[in-house]
Phi, psi and omega in degrees: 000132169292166179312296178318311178307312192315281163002285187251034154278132185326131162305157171257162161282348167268024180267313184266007218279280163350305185271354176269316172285341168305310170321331174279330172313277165307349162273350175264350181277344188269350190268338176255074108296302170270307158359299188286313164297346173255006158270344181289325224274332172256017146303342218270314194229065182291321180289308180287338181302306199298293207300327170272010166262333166263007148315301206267355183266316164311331170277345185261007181288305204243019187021055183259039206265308236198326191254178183244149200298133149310127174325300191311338184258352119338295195280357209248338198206329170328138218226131149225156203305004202267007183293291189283046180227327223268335196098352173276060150317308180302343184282344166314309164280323179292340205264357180285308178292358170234162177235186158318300189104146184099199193285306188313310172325304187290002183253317164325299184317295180324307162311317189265328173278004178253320185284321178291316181278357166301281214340299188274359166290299186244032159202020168088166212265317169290311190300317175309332215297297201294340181289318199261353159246348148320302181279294213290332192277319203286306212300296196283038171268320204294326177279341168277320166300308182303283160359276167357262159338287144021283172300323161276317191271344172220127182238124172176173211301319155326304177299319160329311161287304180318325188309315216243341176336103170253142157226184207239163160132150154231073204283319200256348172268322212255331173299307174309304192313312199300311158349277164327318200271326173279001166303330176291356198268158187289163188281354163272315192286318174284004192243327175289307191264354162309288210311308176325307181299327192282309207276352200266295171310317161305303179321296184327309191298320185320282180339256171339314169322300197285011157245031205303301202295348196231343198213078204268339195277005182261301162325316168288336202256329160277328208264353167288304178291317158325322352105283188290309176337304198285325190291291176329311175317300205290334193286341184298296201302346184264006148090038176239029159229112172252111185312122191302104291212157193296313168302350191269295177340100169324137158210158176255141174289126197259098159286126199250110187260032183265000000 
C-alpha cells in the first residue's frame, strides 16, 4: 500500500485515546497537590479555626449575634469573682464562649481571629494554645482574688457589685495573645503601639470605673485586658514563648524540573 493512502486513512478512536485522558490527569495531580497544601494551611491555624467556630455557634445558639447577649444566658455560663469561694470553677471556661452579643460580638471575633491567629502564626499552635488559656485563667482568678479581698477589707456597694458581676468572653486570652505578638515587632512599632494601647486602655477603665455600681462586668473586663496585655507582653519578652524558627515551618515541597 502506498505511504499517501497510509496517510489518509480516517483516525480511530484509539488514535485519540492518549490526548483524551490527558487533561484528567493532569487535573487530578494538580487537586492532590492542592488538598495536602490547604490541609498544612489549616493545621497551621487549627486553635483559631476551633475558637471561632465554637465562638460563632454560641452566638447563634444564644442569638447574641445580631442582639446584646440574655441575662439568662449570662447568670448561665457567666464567670464572677463570687464564683471561686462558691467552687463554680467550671465557669472560668464557660464563660469563654460567649460574648455581650451584638457589636461586641463582631468586635471579639475580630480580636480572636486576628490576635490569635499572628499568635499562632508566630510561635505556634502548642504555645498560642498555653498562652491564651494562661491570661485567661491567671487573669481572672488574680482579679477574682484581688476583688475578694477587696470585699473584706472595704466592704461596699461597689465592690458588691464587682463581686456577683459575671461576664463573658474570651477578651484576656486574645489581649494576652496581642501582647506577645507585639513583643515581636520592631522597637518603634512596639514602643508605638504599647503606648497607644496602654493609654487607650486606661481611658477605657477611668471610664467605666465612674459607672461601677450599674455596670461592674465592664469594669472587670478593661481592667482584664489591661492586665493580660502587659502579661502576655511580659511572658514573651522573658522568653518563655519562642517564636518558631523558618526550619520548623511546613513548606511545600515544590519539584524542581530544572
Amino acid at each position: 500500500m502506498p505511504v499517501n493512502s497510509i496517510a489518509r486513512q480516517p483516525a480511530t478512536i484509539l488514535d485519540f485515546e492518549p490526548v483524551f485522558f490527558l487533561p484528567n490527569d493532569a487535573s487530578q495531580n494538580i487537586s492532590q497537590k492542592r488538598i495536602p497544601r490547604l490541609s498544612s494551611e489549616f493545621r497551621n491555624y487549627r486553635l483559631t479555626l476551633i475558637a471561632t467556630t465554637i465562638l460563632l455557634l454560641s452566638a447563634i445558639a444564644s442569638n447574641s449575634y445580631w442582639q446584646p447577649l440574655a441575662a439568662p444566658w449570662r447568670e448561665w455560663v457567666g464567670f464572677a469573682p463570687s464564683d471561686l469561694p462558691a467552687l463554680q470553677w467550671q465557669r472560668l471556661l464557660t464563660s469563654l464562649a460567649l460574648t455581650g452579643g451584638g457589636w461586641k460580638f463582631l468586635t471579639s471575633l475580630a480580636m480572636l481571629i486576628v490576635c490569635l491567629g499572628f499568635c499562632e502564626h508566630i510561635y505556634g499552635t502548642p504555645a498560642a494554645c498555653r498562652l491564651f488559656f494562661l491570661c485567661h485563667l491567671t487573669i481572672l482568678t488574680i482579679i477574682s482574688i484581688s476583688v475578694i479581698l477587696l470585699a473584706e477589707i472595704h466592704p461596699s456597694s461597689s465592690v458588691d457589685a464587682l463581686m456577683n458581676g459575671r461576664d463573658v468572653g474570651p477578651s484576656a486570652g486574645y489581649y494576652g495573645c496581642l501582647g506577645a505578638i507585639l513583643i515581636q515587632a520592631s522597637r518603634s512599632i512596639k514602643q508605638a503601639s504599647f503606648t497607644i494601647l496602654i493609654v487607650i486602655l486606661l481611658v477605657r477603665l477611668s471610664v467605666s470605673l465612674g459607672h461601677l455600681p450599674s455596670n461592674p462586668a465592664t469594669v472587670s473586663a478593661d481592667f482584664a485586658h489591661l492586665v493580660a496585655l502587659l502579661f502576655g507582653a511580659t511572658l514573651a519578652w522573658l522568653g518563655h514563648l519562642k517564636p518558631r524558627s523558618t526550619s520548623t515551618q511546613p513548606t511545600d515541597h515544590i519539584p524542581n524540573n530544572g
